[in-house]
C-alpha positions as CSV (number, residue, x, y, z in Angstrom):
1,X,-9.7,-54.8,-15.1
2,X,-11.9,-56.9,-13.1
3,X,-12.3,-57.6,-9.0
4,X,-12.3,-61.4,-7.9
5,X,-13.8,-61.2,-4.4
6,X,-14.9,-64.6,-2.4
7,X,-15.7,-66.0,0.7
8,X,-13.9,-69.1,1.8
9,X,-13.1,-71.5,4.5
10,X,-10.6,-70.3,6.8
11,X,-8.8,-74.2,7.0
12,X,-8.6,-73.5,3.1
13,X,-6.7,-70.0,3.2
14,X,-2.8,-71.5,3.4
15,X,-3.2,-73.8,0.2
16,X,-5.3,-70.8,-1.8
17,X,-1.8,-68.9,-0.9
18,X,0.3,-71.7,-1.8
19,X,-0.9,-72.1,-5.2
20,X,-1.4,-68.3,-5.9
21,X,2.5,-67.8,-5.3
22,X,3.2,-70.4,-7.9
23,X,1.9,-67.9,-10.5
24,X,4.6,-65.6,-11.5
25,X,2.1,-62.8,-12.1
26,X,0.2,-62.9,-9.5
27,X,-0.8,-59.2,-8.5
28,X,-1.2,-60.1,-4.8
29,X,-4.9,-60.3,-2.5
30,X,-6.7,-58.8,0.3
31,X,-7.5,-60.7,3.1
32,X,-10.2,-60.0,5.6
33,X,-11.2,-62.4,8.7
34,X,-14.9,-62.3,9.0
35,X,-18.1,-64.0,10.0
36,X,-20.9,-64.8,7.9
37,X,-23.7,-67.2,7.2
38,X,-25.2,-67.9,3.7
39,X,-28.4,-69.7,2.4
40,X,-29.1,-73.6,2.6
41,X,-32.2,-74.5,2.1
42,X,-32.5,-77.5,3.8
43,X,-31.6,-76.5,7.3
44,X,-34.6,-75.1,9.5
45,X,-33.7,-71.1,10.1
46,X,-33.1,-69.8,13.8
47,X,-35.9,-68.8,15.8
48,X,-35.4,-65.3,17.3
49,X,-32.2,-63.3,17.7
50,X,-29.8,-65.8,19.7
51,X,-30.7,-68.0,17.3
52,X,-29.5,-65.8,14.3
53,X,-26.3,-64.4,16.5
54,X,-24.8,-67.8,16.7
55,X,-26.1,-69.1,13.3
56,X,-22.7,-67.4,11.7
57,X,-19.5,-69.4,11.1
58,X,-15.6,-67.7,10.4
59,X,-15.2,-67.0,7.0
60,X,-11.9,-65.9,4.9
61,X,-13.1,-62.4,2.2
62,X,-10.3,-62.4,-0.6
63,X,-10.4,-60.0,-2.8
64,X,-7.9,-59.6,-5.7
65,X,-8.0,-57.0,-8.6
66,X,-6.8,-58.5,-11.6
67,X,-6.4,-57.7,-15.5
68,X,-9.8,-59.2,-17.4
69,X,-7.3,-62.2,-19.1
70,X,-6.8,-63.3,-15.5
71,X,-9.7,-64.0,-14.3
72,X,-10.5,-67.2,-15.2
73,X,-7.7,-68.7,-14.4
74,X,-8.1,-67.2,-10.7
75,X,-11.5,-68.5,-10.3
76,X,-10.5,-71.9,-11.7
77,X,-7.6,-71.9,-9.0
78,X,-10.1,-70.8,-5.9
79,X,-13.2,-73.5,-7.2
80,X,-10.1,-76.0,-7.4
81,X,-9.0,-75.5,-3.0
82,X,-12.0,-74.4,-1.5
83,X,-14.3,-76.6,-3.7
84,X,-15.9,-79.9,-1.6
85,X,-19.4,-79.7,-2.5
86,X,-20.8,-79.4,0.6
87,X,-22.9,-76.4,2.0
88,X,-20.7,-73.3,3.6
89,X,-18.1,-73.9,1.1
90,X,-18.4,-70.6,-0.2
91,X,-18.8,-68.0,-3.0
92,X,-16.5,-65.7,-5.6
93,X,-17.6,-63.4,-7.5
94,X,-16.6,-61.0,-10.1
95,X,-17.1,-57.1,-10.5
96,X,-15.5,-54.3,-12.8
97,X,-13.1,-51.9,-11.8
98,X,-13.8,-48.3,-13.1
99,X,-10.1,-47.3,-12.2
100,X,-7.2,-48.7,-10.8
101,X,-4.2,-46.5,-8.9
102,X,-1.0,-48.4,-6.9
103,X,-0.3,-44.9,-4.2
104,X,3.3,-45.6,-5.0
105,X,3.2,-44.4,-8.1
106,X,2.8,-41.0,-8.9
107,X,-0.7,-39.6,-10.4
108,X,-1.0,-38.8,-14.3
């Protein structure tokens, strides 16, 4: 099992959701509202703390556990919305998951 996390464009949230409910086996995501800023290299860096404070823009964290067959697919859906090639589109990312639990069920 494997953990799809990214960071995304908030204006590209509602068509990620649109074409993840097309999948019949979707497992379902996390969403988290945050703020962030990320690394382009060709735009001069703040100067002081002000500077850095505003520097952030809203981003959208998704995070989606999924069986290891999945992921690919996932990935190829989230590149496919939130890809426009230009800086502060965003970033995924894959991790392992040691264990995996749903609280409704009852423990082994």
């Amino acid at each position: 099992m494997k953990e799809i996390k990214a960071v995304i464009q908030p204006s590209r949230l509602a068509r990620l959701r649109e074409q993840f409910r097309k999948l019949p086996d979707f497992p379902g995501m996390t969403v988290t509202h945050a703020e962030g800023s990320g690394h382009h290299p060709r735009k001069p860096h703040a100067v002081g703390i002000k500077g850095e404070l505003t520097e952030s823009s809203k981003t959208v964290r998704i995070e989606i556990a999924v069986p290891d067959e999945a992921v690919d697919r996932l990935i190829a859906i989230v590149h496919a919305v939130c890809h426009t090639g230009r800086a502060g589109d965003g970033v995924v990312w894959v991790t392992p998951v040691e264990r995996f639990h749903r609280l409704r069920e009852p423990l082994a």
